[in-house]
N, CA, C and O atoms as CSV, one atom per row, in Angstrom:
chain,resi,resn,atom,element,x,y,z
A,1,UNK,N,N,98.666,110.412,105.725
A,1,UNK,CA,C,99.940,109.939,106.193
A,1,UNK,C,C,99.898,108.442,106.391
A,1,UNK,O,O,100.627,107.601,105.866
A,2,UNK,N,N,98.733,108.238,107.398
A,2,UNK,CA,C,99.299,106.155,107.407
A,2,UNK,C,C,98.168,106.073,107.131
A,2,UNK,O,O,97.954,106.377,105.957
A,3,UNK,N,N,96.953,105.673,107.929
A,3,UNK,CA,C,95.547,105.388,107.114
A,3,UNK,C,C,95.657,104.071,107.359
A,3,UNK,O,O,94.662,103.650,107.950
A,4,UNK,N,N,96.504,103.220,107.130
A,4,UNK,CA,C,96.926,101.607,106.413
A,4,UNK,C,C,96.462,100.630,107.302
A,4,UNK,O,O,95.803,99.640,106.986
A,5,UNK,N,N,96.916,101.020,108.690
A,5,UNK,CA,C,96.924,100.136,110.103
A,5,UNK,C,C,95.636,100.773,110.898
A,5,UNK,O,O,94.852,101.596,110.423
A,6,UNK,N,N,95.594,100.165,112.309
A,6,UNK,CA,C,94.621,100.638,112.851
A,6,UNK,C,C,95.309,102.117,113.621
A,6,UNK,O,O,96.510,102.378,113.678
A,7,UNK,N,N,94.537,102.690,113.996
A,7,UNK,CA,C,94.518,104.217,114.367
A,7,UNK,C,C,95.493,103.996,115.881
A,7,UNK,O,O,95.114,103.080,116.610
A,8,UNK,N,N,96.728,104.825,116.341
A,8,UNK,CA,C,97.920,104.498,117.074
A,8,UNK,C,C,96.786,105.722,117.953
A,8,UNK,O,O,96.202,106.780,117.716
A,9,UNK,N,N,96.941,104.916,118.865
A,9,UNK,CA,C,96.817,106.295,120.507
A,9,UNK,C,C,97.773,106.668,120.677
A,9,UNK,O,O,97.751,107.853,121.011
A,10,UNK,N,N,99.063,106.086,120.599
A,10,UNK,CA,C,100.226,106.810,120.967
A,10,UNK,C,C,100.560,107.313,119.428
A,10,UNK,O,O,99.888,107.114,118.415
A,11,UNK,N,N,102.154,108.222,119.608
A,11,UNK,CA,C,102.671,108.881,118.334
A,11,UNK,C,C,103.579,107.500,117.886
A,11,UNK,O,O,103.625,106.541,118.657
A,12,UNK,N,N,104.196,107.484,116.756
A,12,UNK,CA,C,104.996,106.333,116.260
A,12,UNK,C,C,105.700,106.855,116.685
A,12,UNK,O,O,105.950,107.989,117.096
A,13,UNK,N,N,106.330,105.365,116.529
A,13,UNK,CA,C,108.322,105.445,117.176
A,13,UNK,C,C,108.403,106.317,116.342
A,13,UNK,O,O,107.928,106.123,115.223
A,14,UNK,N,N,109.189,107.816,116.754
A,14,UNK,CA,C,109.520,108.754,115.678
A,14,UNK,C,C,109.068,109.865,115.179
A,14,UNK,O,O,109.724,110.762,114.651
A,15,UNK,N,N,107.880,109.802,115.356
A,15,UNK,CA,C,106.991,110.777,115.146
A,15,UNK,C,C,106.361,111.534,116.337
A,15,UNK,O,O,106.221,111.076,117.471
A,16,UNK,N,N,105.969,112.872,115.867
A,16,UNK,CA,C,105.137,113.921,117.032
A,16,UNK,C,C,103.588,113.682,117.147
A,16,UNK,O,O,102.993,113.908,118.201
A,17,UNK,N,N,102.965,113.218,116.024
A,17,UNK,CA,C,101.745,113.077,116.720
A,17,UNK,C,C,101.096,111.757,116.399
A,17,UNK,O,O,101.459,111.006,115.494
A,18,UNK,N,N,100.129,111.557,117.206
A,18,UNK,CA,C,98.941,110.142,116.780
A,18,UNK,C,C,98.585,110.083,115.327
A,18,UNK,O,O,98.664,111.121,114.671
A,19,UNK,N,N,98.283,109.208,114.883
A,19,UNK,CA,C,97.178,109.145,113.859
A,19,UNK,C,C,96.063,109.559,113.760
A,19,UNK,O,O,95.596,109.637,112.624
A,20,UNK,N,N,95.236,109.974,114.925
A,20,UNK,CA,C,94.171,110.549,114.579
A,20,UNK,C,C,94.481,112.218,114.649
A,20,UNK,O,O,93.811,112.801,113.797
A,21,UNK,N,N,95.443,113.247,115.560
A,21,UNK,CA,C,95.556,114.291,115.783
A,21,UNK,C,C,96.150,114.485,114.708
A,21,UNK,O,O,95.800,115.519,114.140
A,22,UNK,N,N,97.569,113.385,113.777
A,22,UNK,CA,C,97.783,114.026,112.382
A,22,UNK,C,C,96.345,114.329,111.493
A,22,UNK,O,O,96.324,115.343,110.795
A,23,UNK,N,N,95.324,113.565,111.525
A,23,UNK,CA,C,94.768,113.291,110.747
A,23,UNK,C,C,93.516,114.268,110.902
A,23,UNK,O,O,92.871,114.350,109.857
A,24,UNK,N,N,92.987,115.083,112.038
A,24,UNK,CA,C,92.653,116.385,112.500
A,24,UNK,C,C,93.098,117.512,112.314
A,24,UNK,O,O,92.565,118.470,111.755
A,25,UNK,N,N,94.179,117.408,112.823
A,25,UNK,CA,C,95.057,118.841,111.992
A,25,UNK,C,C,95.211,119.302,111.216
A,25,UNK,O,O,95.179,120.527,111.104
A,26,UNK,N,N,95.564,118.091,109.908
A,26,UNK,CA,C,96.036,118.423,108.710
A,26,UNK,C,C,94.555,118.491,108.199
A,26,UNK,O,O,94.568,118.895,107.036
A,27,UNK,N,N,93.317,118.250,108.632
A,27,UNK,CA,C,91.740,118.549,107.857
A,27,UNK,C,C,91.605,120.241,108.572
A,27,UNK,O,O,91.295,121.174,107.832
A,28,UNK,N,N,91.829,120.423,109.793
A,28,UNK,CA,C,91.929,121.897,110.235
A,28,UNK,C,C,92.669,122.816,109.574
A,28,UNK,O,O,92.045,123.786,109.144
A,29,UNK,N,N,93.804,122.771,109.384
A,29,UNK,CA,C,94.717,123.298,108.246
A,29,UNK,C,C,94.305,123.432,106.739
A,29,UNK,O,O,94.337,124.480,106.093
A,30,UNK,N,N,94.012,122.515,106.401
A,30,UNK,CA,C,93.701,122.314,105.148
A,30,UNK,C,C,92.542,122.815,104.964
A,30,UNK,O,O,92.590,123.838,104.281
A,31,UNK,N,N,90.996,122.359,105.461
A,31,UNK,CA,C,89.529,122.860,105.150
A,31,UNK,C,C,89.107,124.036,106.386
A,31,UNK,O,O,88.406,124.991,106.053
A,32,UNK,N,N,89.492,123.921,107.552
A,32,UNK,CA,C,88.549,124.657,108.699
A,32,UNK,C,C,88.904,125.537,109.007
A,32,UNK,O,O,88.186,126.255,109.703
A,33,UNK,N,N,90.431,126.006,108.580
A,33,UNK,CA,C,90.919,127.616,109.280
A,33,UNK,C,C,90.724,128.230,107.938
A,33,UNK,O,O,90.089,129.285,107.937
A,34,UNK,N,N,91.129,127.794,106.847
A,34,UNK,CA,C,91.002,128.484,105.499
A,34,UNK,C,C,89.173,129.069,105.483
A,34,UNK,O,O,88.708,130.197,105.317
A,35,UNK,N,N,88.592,127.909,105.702
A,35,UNK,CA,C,86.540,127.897,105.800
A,35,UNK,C,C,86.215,129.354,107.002
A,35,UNK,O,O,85.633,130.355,106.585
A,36,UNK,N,N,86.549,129.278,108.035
A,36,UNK,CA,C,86.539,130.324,109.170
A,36,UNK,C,C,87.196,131.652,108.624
A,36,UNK,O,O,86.692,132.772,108.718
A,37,UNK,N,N,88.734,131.254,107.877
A,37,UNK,CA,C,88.736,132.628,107.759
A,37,UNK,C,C,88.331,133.683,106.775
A,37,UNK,O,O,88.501,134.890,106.942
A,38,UNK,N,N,87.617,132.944,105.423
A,38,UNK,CA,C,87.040,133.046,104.517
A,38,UNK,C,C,85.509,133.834,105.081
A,38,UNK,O,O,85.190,134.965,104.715
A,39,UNK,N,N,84.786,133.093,105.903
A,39,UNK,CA,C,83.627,133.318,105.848
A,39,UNK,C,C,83.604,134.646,107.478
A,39,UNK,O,O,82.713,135.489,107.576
A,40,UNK,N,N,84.702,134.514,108.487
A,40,UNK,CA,C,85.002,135.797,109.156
A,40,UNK,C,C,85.084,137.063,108.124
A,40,UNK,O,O,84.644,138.140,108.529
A,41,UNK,N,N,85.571,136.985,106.949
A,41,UNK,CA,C,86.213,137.810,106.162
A,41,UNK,C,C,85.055,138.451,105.279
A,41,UNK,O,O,85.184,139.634,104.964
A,42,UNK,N,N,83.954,137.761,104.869
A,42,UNK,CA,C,83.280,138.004,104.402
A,42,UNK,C,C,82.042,138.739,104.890
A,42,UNK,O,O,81.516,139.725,104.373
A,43,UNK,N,N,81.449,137.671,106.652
A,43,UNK,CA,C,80.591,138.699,107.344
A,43,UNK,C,C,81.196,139.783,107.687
A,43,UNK,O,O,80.280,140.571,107.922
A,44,UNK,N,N,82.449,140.450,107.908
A,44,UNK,CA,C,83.328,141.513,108.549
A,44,UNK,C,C,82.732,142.811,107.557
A,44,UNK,O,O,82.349,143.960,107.775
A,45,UNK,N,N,82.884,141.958,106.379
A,45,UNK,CA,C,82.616,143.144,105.121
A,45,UNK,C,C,81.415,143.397,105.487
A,45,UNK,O,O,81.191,144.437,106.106
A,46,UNK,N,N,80.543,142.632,105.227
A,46,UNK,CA,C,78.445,142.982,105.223
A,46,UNK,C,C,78.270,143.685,106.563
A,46,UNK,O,O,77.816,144.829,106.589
A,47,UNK,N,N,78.635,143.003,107.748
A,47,UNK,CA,C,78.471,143.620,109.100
A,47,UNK,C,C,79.437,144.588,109.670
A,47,UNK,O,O,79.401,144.947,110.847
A,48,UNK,N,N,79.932,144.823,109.172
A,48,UNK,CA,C,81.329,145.580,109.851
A,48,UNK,C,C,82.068,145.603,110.900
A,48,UNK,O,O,82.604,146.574,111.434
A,49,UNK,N,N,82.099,143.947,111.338
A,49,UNK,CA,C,82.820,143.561,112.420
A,49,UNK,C,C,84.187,144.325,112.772
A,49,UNK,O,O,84.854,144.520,111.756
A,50,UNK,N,N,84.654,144.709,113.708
A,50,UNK,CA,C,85.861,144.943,114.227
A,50,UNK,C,C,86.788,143.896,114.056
A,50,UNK,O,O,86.753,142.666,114.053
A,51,UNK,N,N,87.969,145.147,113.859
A,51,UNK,CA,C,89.262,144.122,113.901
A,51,UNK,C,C,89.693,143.301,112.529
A,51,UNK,O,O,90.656,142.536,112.479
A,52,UNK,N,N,88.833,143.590,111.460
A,52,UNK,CA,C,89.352,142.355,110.785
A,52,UNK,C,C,90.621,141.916,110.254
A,52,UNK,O,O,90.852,140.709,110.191
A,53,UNK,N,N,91.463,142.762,109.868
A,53,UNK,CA,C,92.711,141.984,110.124
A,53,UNK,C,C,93.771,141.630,111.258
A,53,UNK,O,O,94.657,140.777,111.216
A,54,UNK,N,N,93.559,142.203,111.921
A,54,UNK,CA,C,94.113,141.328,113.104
A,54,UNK,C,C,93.391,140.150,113.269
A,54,UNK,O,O,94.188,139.382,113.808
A,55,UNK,N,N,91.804,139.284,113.029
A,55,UNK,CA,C,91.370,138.334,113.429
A,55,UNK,C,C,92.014,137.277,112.046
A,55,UNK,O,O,92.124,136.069,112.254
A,56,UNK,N,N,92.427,137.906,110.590
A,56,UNK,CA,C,92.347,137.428,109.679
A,56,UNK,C,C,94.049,136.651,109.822
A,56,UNK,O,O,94.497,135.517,109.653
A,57,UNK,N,N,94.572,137.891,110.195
A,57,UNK,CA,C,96.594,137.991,110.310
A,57,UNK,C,C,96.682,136.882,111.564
A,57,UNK,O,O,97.796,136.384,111.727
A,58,UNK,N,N,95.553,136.425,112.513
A,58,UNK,CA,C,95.349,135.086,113.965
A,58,UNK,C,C,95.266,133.939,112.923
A,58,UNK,O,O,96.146,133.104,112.715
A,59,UNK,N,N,93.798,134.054,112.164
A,59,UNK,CA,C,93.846,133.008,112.221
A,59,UNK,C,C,95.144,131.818,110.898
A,59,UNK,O,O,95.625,130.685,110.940
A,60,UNK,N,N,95.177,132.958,109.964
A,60,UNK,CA,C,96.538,132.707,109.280
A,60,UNK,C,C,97.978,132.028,109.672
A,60,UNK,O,O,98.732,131.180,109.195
A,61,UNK,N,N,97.926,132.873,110.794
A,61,UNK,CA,C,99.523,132.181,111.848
A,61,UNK,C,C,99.303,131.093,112.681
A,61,UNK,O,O,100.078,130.184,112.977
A,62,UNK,N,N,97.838,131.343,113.118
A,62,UNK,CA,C,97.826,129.434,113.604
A,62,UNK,C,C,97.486,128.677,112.535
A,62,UNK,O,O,97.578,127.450,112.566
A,63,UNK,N,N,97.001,129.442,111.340
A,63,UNK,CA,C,97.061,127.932,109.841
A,63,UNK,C,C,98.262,127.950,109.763
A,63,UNK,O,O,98.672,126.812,109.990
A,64,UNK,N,N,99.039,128.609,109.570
A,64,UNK,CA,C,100.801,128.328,109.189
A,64,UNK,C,C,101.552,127.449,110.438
A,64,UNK,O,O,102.430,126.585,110.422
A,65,UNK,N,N,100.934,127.963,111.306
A,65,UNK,CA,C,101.626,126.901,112.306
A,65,UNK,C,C,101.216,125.472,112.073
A,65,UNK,O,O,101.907,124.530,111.685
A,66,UNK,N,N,99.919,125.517,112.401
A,66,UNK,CA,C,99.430,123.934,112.163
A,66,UNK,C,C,99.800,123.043,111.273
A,66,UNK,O,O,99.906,121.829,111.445
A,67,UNK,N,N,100.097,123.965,109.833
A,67,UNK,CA,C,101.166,123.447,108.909
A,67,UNK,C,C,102.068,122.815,108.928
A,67,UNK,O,O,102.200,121.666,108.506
A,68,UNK,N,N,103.067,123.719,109.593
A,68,UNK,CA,C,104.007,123.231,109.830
A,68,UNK,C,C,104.192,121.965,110.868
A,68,UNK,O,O,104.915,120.969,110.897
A,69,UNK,N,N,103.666,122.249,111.295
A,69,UNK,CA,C,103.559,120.716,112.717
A,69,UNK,C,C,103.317,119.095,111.976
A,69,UNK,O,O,103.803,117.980,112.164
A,70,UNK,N,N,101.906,119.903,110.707
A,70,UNK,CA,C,101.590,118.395,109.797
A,70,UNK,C,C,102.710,117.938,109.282
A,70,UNK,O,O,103.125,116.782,109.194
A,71,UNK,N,N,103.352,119.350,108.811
A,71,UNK,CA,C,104.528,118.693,107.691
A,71,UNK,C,C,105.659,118.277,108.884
A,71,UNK,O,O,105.372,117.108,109.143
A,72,UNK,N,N,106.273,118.487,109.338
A,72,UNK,CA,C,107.196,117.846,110.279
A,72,UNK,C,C,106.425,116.668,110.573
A,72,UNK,O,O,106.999,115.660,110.160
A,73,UNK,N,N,105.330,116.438,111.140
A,73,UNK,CA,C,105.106,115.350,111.332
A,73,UNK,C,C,104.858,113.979,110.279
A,73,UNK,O,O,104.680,112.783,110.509
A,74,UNK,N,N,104.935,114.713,109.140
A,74,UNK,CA,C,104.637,113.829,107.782
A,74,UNK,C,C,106.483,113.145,107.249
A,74,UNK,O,O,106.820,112.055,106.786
A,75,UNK,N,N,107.141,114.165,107.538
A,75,UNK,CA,C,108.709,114.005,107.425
A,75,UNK,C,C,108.957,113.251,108.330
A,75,UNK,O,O,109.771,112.377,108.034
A,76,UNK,N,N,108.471,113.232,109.609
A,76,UNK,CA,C,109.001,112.163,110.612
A,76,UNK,C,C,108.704,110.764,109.822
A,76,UNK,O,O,109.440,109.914,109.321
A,77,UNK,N,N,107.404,110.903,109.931
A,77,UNK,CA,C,106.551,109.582,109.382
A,77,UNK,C,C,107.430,109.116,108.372
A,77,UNK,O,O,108.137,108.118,108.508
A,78,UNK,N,N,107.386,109.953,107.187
A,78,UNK,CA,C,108.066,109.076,106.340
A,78,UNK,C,C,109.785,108.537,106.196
A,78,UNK,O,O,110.260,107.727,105.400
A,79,UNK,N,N,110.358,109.208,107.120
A,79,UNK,CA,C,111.800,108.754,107.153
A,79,UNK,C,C,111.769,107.849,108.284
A,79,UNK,O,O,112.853,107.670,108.840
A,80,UNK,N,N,110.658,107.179,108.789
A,80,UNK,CA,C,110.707,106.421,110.089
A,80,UNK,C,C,110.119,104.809,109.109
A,80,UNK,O,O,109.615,104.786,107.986
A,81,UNK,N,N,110.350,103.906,109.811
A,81,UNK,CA,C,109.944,102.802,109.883
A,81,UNK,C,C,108.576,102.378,110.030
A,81,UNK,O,O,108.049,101.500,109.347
A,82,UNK,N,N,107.899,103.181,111.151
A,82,UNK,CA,C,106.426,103.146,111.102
A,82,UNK,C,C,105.699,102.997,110.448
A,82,UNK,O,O,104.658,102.521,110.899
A,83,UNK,N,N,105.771,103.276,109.109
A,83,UNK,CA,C,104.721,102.973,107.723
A,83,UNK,C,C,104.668,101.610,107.290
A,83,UNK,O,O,103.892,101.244,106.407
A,84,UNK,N,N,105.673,100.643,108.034
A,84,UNK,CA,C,105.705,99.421,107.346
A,84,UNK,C,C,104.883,98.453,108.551
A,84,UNK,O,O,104.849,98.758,109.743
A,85,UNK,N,N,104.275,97.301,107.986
A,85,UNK,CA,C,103.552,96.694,108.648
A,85,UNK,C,C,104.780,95.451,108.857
A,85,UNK,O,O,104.366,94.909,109.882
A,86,UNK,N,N,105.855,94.816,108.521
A,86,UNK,CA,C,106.584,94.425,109.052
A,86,UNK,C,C,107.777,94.191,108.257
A,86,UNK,O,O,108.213,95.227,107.755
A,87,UNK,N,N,108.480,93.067,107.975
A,87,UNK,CA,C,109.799,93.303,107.258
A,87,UNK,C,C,109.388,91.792,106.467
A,87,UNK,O,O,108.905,90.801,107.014
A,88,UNK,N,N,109.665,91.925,105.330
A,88,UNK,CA,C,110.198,90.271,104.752
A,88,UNK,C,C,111.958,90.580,104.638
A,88,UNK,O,O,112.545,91.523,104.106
A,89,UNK,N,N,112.517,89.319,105.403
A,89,UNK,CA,C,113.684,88.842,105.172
A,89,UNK,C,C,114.058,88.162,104.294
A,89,UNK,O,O,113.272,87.232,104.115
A,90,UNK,N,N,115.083,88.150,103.476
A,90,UNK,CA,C,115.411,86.973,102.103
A,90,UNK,C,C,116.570,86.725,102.120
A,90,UNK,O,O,117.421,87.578,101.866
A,91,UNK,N,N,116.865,85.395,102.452
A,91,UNK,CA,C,117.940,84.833,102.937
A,91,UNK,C,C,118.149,83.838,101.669
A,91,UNK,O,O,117.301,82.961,101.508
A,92,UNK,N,N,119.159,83.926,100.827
A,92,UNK,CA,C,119.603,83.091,99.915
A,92,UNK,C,C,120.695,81.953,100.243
A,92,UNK,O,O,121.790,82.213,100.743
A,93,UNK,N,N,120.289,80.745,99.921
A,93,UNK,CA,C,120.938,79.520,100.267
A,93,UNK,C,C,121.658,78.863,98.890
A,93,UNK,O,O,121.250,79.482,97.907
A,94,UNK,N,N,122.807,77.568,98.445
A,94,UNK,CA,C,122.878,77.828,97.219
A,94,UNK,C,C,122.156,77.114,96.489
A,94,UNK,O,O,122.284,76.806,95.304
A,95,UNK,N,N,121.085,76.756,97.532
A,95,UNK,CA,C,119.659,75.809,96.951
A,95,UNK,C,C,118.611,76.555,96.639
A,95,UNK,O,O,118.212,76.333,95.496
A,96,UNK,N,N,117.975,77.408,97.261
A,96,UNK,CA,C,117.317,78.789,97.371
A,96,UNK,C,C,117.277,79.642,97.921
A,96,UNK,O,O,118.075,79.685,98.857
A,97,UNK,N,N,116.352,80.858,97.717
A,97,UNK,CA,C,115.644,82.096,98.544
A,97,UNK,C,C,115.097,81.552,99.432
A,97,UNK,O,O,114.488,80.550,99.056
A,98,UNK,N,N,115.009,81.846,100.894
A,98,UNK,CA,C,114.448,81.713,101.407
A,98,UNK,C,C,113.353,82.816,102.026
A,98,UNK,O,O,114.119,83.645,102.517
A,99,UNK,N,N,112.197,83.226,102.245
A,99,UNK,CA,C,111.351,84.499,102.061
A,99,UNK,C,C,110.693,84.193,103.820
A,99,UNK,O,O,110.082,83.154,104.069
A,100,UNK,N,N,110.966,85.349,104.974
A,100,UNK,CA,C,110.457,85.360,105.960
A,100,UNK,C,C,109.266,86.412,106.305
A,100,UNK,O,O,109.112,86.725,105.124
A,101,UNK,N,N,108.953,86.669,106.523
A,101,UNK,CA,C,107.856,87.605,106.960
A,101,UNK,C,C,107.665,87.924,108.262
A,101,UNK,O,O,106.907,87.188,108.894
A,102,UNK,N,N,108.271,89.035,108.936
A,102,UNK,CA,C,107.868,89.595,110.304
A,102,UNK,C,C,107.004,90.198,110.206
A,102,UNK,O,O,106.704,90.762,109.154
A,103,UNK,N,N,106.455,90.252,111.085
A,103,UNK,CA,C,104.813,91.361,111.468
A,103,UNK,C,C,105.256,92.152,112.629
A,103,UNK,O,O,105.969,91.662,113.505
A,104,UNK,N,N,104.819,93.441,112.645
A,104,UNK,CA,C,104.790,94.231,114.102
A,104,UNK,C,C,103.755,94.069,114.452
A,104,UNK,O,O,102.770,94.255,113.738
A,105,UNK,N,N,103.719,93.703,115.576
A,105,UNK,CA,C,102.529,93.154,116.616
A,105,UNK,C,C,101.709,92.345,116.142
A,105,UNK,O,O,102.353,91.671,115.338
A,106,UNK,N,N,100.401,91.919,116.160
A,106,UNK,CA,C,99.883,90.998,116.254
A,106,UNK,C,C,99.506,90.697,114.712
A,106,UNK,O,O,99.050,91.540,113.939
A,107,UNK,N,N,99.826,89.106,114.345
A,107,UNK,CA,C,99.695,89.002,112.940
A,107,UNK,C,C,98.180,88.895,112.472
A,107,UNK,O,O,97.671,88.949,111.353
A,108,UNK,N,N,97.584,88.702,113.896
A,108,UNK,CA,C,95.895,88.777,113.593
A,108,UNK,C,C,95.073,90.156,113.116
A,108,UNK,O,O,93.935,90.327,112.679
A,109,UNK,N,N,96.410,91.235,113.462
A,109,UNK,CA,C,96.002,92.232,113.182
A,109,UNK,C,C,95.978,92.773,111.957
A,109,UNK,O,O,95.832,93.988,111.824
A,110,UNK,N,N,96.113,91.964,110.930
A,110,UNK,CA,C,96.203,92.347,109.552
A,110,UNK,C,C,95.293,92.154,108.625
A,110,UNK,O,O,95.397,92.474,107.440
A,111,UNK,N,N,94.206,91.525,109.250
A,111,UNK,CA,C,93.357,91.306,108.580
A,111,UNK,C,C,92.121,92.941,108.964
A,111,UNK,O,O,91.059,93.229,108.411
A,112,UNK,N,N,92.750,93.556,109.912
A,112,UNK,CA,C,92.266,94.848,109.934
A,112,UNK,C,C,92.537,95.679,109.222
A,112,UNK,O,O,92.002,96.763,109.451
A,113,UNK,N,N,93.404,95.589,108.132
A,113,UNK,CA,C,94.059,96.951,107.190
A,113,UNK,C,C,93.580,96.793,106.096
A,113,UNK,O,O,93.044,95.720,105.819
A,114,UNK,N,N,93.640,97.682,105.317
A,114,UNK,CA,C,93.243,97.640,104.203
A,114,UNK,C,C,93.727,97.638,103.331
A,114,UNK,O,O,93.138,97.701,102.252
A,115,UNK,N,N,95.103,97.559,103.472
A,115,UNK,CA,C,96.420,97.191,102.731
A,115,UNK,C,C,97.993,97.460,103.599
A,115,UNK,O,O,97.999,98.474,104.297
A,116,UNK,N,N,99.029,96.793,103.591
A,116,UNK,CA,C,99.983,96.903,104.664
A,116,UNK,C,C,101.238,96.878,103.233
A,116,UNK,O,O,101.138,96.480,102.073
A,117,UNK,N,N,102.390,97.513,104.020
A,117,UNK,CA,C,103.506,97.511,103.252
A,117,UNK,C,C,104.665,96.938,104.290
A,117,UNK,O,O,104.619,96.959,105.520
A,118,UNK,N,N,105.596,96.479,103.537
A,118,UNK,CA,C,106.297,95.850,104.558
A,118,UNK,C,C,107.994,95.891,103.838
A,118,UNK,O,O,108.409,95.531,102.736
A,119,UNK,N,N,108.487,96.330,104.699
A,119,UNK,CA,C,110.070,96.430,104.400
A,119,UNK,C,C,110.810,95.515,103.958
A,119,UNK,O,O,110.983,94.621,104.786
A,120,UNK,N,N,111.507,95.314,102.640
A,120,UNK,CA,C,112.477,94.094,102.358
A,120,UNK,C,C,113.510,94.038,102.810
A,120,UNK,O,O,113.972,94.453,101.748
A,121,UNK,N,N,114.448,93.904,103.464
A,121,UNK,CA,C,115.418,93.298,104.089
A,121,UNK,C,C,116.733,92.576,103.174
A,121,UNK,O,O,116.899,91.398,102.858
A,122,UNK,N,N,117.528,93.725,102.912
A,122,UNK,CA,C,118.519,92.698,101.764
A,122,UNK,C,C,119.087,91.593,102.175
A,122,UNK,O,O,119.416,91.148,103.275
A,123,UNK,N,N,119.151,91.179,100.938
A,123,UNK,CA,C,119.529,89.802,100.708
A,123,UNK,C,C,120.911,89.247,102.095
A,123,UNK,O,O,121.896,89.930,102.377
A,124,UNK,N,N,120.639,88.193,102.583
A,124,UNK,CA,C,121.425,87.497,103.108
A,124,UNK,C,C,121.865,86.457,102.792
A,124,UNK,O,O,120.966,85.635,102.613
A,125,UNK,N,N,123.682,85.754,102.492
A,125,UNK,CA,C,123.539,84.620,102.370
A,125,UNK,C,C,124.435,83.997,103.200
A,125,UNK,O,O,125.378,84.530,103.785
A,126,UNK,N,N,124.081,82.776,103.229
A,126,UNK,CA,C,124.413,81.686,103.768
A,126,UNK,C,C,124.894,80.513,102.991
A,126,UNK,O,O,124.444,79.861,102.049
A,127,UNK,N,N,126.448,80.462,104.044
A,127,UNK,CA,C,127.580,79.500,102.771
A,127,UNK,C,C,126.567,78.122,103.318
A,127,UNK,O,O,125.834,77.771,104.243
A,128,UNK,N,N,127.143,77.661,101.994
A,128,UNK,CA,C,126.267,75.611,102.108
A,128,UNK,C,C,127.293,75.142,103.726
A,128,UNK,O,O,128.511,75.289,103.837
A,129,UNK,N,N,126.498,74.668,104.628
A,129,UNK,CA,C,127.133,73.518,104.829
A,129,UNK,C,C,127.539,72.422,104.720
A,129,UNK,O,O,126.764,71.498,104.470
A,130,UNK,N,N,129.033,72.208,104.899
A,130,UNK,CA,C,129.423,70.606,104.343
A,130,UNK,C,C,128.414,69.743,105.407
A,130,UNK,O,O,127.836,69.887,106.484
A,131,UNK,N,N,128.633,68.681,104.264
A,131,UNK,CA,C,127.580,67.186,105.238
A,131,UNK,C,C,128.752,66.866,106.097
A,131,UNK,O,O,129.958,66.890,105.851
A,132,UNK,N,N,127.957,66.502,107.369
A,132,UNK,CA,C,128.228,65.751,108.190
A,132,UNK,C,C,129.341,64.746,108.150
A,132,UNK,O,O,128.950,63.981,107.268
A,133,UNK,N,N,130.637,64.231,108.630
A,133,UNK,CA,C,131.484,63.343,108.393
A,133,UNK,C,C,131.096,62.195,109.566
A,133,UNK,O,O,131.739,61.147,109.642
């Protein structure tokens, strides 16, 4: 999901979870409930554990849940603003473009990413002013 910036303790404006709990979940979901319920499934057979589908039909509905939480939280993410590291503004004059660059939070902090994207900002213009009389 972001990766880009440094790791948020809090959730983004917008979003349900941190960067690191998206980024837990969706590896739990994806590799560790599928891995557990695979290999529950398999000693159940050799040993003849009890229960196995009811433990199999558990751990399934909390993978589907957890799912779902990533993906809502991936939909937040991406219809939110949060993914951008700040905005360039472009303000056209009838002399030129003029090209601004905002940063969210600290611009020192960019030399921590490993690549940043940043929102363009349509075009603005600005009539000439007459000179001075």
């Amino acid at each position: 999901m972001k990766g880009t910036s440094k790791m948020s303790q809090s959730p983004s404006k917008g979003t349900i979870l941190t960067d690191k709990a998206y980024n837990v979940l969706k590896h739990v979901a994806a590799v560790g409930l599928p891995a557990v319920s695979t290999l529950y499934f398999a000693l159940a057979q050799i040993w003849h554990f009890p229960d196995t589908d009811e433990v199999m039909a558990t751990i399934s509905a909390v993978n589907v849940f957890l799912g779902a939480v990533v993906g809502v939280s991936s939909f937040q993410y991406k219809n939110s603003d949060s993914k951008y590291a700040g905005e360039v503004q472009i303000t056209e004059t009838p002399e030129k473009k003029i090209y601004a660059i905002s940063v969210n939070g600290q611009p020192e902090d960019l030399d921590q990413m490993s690549e940043a994207t940043f929102k363009i900002v349509p075009l603005s213009s600005t009539p000439a002013v007459p000179p001075s009389a």
